[in-house]
NUPADREN-524111 format. One record per atom (N, C-alpha, C, O): residue number from 0; atom name; x, y, z. Coordinates in nm, 3 decimals, m for minus. Each point is the difference from the previous one (the first is absolute). Layout:
! NUPADREN-524111
<n = NUM | atom = CA | c1 = X | c2 = Y | c3 = Z>
...
//
This chain:
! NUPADREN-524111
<n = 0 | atom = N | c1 = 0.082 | c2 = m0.119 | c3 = 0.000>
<n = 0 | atom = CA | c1 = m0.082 | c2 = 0.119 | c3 = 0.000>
<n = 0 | atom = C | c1 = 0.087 | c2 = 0.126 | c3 = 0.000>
<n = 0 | atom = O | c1 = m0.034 | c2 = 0.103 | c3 = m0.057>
<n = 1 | atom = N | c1 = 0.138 | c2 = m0.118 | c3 = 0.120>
<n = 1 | atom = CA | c1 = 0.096 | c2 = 0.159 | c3 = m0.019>
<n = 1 | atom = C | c1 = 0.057 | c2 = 0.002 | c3 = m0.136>
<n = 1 | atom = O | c1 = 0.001 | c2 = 0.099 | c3 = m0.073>
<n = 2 | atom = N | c1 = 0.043 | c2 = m0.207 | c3 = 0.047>
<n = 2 | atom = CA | c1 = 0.076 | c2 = m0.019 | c3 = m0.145>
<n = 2 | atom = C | c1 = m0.105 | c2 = 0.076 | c3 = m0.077>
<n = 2 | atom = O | c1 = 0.022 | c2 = 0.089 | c3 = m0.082>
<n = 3 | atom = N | c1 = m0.147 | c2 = m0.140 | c3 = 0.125>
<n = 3 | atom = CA | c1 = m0.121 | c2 = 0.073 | c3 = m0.148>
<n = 3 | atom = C | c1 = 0.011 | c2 = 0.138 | c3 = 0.020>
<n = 3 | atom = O | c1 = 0.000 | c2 = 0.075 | c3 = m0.098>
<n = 4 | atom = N | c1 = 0.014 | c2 = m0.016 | c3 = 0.249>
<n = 4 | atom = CA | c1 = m0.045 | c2 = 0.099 | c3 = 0.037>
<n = 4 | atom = C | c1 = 0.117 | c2 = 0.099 | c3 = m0.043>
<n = 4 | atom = O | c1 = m0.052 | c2 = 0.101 | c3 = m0.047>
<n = 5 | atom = N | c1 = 0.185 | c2 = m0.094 | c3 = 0.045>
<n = 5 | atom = CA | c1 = 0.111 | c2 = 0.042 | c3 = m0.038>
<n = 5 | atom = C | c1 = 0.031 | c2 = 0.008 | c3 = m0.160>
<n = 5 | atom = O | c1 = 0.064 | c2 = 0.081 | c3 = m0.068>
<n = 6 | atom = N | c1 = m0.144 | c2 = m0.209 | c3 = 0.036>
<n = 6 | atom = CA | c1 = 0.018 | c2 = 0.059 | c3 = m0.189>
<n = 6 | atom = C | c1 = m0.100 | c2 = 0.072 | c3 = m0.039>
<n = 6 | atom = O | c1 = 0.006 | c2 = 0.069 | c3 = m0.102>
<n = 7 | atom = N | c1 = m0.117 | c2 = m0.076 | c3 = 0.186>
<n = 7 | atom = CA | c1 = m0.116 | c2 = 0.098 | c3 = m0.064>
<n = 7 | atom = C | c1 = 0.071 | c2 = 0.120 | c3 = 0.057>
<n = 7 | atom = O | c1 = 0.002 | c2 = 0.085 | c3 = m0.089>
<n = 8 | atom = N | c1 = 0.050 | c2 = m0.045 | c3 = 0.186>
<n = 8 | atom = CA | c1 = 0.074 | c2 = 0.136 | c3 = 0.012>
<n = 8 | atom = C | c1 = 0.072 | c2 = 0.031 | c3 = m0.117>
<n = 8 | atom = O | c1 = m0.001 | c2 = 0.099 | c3 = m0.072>
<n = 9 | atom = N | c1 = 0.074 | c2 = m0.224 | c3 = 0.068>
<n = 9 | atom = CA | c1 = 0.087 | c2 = 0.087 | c3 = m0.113>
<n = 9 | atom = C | c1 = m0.052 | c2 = 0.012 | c3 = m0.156>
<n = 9 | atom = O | c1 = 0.046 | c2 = 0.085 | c3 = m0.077>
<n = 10 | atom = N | c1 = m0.148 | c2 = m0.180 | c3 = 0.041>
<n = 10 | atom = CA | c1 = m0.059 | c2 = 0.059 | c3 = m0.101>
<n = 10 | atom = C | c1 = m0.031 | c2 = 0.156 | c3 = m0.052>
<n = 10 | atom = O | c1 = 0.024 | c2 = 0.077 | c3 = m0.093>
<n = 11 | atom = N | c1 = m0.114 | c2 = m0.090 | c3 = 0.256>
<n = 11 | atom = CA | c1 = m0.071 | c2 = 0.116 | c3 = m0.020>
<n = 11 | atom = C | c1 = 0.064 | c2 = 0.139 | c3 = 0.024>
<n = 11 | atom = O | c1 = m0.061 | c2 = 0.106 | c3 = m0.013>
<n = 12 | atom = N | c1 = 0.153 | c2 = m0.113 | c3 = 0.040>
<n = 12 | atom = CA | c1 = 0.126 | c2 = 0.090 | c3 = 0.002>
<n = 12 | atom = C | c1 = 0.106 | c2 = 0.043 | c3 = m0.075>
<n = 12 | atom = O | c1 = 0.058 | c2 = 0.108 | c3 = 0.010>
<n = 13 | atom = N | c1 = m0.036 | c2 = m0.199 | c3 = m0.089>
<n = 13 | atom = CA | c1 = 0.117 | c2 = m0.036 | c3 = m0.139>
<n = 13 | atom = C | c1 = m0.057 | c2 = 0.004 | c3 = m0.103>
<n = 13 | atom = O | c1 = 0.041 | c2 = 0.086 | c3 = m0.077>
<n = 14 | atom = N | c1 = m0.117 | c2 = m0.144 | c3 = 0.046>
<n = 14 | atom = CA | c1 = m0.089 | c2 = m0.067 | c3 = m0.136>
<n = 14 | atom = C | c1 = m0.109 | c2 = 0.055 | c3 = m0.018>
<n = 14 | atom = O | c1 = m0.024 | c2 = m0.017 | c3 = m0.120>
<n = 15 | atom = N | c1 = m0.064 | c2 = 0.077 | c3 = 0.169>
<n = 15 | atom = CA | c1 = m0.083 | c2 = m0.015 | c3 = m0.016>
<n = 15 | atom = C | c1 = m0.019 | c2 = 0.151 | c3 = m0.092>
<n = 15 | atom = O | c1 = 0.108 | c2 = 0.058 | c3 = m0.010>
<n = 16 | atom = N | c1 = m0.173 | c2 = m0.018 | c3 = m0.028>
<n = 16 | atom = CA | c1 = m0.025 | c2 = 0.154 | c3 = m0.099>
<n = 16 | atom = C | c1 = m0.100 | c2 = 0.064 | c3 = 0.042>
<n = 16 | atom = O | c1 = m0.112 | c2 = m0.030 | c3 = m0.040>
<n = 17 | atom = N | c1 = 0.135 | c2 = 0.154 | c3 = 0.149>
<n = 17 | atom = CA | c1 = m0.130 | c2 = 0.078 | c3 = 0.006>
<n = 17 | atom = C | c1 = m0.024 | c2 = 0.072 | c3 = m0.052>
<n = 17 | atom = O | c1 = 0.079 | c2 = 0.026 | c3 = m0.091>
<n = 18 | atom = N | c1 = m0.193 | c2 = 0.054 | c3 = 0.103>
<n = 18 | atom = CA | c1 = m0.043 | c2 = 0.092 | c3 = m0.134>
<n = 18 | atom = C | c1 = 0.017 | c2 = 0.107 | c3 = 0.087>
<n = 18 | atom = O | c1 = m0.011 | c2 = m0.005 | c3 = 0.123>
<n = 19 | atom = N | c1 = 0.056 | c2 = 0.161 | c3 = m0.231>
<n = 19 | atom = CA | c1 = m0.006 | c2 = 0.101 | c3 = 0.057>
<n = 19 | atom = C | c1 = m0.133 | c2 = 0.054 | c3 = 0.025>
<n = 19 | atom = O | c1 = m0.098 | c2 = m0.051 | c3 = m0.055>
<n = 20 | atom = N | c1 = 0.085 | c2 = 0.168 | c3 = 0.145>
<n = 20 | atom = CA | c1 = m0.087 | c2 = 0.035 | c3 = 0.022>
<n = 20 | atom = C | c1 = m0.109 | c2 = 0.071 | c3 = m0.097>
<n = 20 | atom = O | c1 = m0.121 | c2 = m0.011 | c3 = 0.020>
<n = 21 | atom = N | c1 = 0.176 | c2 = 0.086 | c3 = m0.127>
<n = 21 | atom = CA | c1 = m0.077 | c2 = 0.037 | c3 = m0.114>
<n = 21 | atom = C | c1 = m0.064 | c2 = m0.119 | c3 = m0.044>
<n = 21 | atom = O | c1 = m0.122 | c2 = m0.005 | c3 = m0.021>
<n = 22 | atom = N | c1 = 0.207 | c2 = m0.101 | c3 = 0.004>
<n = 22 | atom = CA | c1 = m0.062 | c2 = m0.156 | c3 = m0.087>
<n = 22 | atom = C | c1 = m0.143 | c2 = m0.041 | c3 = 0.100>
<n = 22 | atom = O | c1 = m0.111 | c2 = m0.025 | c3 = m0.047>
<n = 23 | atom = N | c1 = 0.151 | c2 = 0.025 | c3 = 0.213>
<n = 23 | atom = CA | c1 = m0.140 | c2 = m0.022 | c3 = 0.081>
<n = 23 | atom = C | c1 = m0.091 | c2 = 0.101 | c3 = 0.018>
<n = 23 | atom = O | c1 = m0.099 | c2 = m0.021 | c3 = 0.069>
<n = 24 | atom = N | c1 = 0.126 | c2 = 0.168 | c3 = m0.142>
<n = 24 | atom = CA | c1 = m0.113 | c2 = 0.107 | c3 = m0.005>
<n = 24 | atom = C | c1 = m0.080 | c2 = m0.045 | c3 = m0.105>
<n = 24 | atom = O | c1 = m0.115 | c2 = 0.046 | c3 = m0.001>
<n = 25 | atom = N | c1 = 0.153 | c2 = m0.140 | c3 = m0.105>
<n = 25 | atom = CA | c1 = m0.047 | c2 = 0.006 | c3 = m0.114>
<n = 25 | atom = C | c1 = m0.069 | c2 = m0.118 | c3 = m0.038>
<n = 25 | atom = O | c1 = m0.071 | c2 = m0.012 | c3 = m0.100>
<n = 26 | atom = N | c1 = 0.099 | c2 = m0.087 | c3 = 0.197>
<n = 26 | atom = CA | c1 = m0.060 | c2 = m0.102 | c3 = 0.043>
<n = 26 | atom = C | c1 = m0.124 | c2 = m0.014 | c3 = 0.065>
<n = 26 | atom = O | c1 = m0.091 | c2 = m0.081 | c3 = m0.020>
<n = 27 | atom = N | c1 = 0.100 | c2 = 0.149 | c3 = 0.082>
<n = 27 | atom = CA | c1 = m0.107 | c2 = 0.068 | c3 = 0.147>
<n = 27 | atom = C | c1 = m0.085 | c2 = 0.005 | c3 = m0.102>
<n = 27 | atom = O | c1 = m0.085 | c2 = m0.087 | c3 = m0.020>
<n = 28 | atom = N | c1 = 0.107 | c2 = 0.214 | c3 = m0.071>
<n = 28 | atom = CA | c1 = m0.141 | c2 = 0.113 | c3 = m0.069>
<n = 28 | atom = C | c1 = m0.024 | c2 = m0.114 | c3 = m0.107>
<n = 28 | atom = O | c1 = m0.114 | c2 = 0.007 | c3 = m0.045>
<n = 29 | atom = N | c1 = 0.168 | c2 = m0.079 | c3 = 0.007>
<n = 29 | atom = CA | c1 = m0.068 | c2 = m0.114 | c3 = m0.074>
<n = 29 | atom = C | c1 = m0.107 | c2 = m0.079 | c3 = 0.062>
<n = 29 | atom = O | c1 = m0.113 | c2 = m0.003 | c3 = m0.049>
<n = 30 | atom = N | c1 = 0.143 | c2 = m0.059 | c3 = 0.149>
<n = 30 | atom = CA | c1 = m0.070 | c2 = m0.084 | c3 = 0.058>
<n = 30 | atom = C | c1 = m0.130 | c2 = 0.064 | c3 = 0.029>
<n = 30 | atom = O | c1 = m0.108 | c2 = m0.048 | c3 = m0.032>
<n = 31 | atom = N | c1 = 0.132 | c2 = 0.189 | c3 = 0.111>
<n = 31 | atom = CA | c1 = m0.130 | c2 = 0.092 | c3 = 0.038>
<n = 31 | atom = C | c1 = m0.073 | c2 = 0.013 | c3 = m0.123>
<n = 31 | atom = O | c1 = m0.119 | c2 = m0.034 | c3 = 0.000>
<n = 32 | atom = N | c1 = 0.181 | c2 = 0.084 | c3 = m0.116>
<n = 32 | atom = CA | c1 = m0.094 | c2 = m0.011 | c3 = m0.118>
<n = 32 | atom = C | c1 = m0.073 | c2 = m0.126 | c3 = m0.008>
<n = 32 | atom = O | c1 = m0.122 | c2 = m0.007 | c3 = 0.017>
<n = 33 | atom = N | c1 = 0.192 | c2 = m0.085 | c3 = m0.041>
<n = 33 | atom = CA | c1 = m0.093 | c2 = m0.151 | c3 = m0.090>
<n = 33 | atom = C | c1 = m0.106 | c2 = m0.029 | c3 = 0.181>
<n = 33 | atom = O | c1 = m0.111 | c2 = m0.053 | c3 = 0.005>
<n = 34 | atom = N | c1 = 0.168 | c2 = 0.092 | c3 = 0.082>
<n = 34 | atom = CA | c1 = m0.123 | c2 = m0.027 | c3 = 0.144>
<n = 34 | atom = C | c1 = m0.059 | c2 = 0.090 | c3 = m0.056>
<n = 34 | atom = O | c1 = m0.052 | c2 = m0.060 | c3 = m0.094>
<n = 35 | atom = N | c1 = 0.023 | c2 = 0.165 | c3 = 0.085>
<n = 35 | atom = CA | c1 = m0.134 | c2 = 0.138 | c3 = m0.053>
<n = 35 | atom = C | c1 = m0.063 | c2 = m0.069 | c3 = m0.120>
<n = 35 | atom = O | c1 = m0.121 | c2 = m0.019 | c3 = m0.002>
<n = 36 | atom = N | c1 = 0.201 | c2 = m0.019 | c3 = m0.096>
<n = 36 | atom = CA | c1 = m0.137 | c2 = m0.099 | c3 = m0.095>
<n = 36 | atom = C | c1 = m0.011 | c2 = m0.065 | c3 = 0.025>
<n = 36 | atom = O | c1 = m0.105 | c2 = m0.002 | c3 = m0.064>
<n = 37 | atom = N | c1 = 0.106 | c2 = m0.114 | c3 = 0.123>
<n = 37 | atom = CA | c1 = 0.001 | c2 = m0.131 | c3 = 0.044>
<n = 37 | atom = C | c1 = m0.205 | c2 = 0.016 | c3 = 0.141>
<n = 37 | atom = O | c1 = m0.109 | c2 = m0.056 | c3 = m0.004>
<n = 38 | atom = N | c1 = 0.157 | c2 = 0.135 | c3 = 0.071>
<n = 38 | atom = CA | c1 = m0.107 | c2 = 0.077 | c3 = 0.036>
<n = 38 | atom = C | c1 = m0.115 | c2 = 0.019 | c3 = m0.075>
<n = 38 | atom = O | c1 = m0.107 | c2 = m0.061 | c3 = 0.003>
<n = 39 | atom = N | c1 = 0.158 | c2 = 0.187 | c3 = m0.093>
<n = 39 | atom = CA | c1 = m0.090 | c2 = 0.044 | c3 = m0.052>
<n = 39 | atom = C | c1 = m0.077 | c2 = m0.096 | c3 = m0.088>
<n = 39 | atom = O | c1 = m0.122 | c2 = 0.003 | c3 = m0.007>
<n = 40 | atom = N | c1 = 0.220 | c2 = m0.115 | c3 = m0.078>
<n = 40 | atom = CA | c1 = m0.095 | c2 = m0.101 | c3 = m0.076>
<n = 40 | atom = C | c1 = m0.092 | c2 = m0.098 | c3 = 0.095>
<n = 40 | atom = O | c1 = m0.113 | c2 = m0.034 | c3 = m0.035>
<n = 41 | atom = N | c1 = 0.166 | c2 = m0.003 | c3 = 0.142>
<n = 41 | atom = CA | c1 = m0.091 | c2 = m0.058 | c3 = 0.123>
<n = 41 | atom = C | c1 = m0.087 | c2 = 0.076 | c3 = 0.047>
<n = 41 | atom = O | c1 = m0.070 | c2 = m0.034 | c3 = 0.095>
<n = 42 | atom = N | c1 = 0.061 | c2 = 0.127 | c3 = m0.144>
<n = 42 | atom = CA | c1 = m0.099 | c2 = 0.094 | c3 = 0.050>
<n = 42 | atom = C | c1 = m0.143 | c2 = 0.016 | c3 = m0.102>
<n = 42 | atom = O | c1 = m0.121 | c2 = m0.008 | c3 = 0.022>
<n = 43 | atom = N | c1 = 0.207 | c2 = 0.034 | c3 = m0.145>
<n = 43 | atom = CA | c1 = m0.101 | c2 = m0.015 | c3 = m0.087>
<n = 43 | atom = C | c1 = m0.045 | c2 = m0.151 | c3 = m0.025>
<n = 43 | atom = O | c1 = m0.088 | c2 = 0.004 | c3 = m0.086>
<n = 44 | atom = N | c1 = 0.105 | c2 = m0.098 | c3 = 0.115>
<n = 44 | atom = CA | c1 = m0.012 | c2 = m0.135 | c3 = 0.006>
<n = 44 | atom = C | c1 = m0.153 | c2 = m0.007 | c3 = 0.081>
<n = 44 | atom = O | c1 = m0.113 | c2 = m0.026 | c3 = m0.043>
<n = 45 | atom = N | c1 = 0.155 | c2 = 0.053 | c3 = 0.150>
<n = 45 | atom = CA | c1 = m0.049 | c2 = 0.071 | c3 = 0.112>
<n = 45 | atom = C | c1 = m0.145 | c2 = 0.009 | c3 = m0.039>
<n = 45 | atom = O | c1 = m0.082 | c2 = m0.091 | c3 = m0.013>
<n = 46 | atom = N | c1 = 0.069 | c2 = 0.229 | c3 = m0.004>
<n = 46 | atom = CA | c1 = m0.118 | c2 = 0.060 | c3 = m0.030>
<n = 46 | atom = C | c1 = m0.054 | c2 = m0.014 | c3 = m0.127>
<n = 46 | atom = O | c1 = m0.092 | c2 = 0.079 | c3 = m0.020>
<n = 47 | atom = N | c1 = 0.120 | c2 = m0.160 | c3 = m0.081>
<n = 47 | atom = CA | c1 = m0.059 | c2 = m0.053 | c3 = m0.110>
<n = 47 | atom = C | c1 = m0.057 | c2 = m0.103 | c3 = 0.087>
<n = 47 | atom = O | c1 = m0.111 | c2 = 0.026 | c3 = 0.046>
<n = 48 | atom = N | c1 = 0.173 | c2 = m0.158 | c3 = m0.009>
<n = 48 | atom = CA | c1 = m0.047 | c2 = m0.120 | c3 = 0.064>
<n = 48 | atom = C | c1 = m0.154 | c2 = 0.063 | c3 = 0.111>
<n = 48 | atom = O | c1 = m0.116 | c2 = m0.041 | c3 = m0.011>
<n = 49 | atom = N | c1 = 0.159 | c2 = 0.132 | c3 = 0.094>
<n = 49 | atom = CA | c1 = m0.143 | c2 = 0.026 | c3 = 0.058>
<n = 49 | atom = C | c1 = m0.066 | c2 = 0.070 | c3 = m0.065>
<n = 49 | atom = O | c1 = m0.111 | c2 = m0.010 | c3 = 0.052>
<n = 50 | atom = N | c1 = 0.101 | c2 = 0.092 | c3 = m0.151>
<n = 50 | atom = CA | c1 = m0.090 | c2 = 0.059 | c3 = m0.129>
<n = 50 | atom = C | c1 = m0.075 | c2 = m0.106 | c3 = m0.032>
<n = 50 | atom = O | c1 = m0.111 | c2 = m0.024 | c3 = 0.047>
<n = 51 | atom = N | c1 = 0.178 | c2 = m0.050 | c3 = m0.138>
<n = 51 | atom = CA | c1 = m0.046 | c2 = m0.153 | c3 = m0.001>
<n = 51 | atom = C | c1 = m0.079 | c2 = m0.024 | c3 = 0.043>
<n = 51 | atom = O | c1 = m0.109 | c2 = 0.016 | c3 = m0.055>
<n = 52 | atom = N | c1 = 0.127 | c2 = m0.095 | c3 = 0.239>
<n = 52 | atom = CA | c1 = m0.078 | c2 = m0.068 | c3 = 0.055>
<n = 52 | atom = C | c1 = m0.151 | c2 = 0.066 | c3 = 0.021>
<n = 52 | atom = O | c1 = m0.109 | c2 = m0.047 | c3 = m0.036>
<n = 53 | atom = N | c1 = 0.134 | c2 = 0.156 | c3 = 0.098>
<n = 53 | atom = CA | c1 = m0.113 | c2 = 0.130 | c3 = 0.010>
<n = 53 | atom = C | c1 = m0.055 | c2 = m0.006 | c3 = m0.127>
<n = 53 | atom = O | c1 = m0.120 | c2 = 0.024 | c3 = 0.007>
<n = 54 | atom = N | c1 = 0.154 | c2 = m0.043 | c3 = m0.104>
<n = 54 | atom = CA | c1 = m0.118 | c2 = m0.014 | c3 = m0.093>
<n = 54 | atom = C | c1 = m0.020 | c2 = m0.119 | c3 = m0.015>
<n = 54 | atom = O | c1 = m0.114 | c2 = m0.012 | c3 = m0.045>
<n = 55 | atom = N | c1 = 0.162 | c2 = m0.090 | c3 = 0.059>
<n = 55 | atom = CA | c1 = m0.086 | c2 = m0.130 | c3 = m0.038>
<n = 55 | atom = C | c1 = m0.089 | c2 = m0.030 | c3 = 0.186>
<n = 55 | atom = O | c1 = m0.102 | c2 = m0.068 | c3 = m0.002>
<n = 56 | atom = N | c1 = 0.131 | c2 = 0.100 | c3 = 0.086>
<n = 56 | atom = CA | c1 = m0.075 | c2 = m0.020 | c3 = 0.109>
<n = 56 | atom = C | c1 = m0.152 | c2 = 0.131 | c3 = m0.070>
<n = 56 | atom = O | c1 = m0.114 | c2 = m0.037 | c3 = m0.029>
<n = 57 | atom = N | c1 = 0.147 | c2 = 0.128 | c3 = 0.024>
<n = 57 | atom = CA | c1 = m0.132 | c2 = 0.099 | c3 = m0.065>
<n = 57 | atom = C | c1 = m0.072 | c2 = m0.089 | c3 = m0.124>
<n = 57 | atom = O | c1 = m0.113 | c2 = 0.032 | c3 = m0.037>
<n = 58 | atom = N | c1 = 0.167 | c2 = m0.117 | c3 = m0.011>
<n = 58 | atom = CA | c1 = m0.077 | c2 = m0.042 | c3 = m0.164>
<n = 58 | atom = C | c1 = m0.076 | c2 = m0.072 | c3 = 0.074>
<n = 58 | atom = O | c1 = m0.122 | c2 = 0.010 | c3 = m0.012>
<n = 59 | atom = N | c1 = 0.188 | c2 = m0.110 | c3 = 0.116>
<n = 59 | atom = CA | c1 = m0.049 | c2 = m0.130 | c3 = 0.028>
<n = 59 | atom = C | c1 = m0.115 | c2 = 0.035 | c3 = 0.082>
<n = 59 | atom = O | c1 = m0.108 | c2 = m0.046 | c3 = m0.038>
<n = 60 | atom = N | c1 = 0.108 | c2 = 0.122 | c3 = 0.150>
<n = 60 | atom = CA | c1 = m0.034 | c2 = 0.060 | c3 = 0.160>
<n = 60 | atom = C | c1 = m0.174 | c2 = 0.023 | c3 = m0.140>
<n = 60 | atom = O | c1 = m0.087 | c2 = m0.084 | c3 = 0.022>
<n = 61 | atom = N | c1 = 0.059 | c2 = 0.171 | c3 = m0.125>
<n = 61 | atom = CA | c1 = m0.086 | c2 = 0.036 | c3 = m0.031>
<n = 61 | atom = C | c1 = m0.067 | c2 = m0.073 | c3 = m0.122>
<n = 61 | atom = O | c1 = m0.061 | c2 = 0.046 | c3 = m0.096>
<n = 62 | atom = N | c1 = 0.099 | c2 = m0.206 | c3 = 0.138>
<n = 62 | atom = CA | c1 = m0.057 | c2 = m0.095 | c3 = m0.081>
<n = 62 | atom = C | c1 = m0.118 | c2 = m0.077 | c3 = 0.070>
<n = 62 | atom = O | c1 = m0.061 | c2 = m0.089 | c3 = m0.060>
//
């Protein structure tokens, strides 16, 4: 268990490639974008699906 624990240190210390901070500003505002549509199409999903139902419960309800 230390053996694992000592090379994952040094991986993650030596080897490994972090991104600068511009690269994770730009990352960020990506993700926030595709979450804001991702939303918004669940949203409109949303309120079509109960449009929908509300009218077929109204067709049926006045049969």
């Amino acid at each position: 268990m230390l053996k694992y624990i000592k090379e994952s240190y040094n991986e993650l210390v030596n080897k490994v490639t972090w991104p600068s901070f511009a690269q994770l500003q730009s990352s960020t505002i990506v993700v926030m974008v595709a979450s804001a549509i991702f939303a918004v199409v669940v949203l409109a999903m949303d309120l079509t699906f109960e449009n929908m139902m509300e009218f077929i419960y109204k067709t049926l309800g006045n049969l």
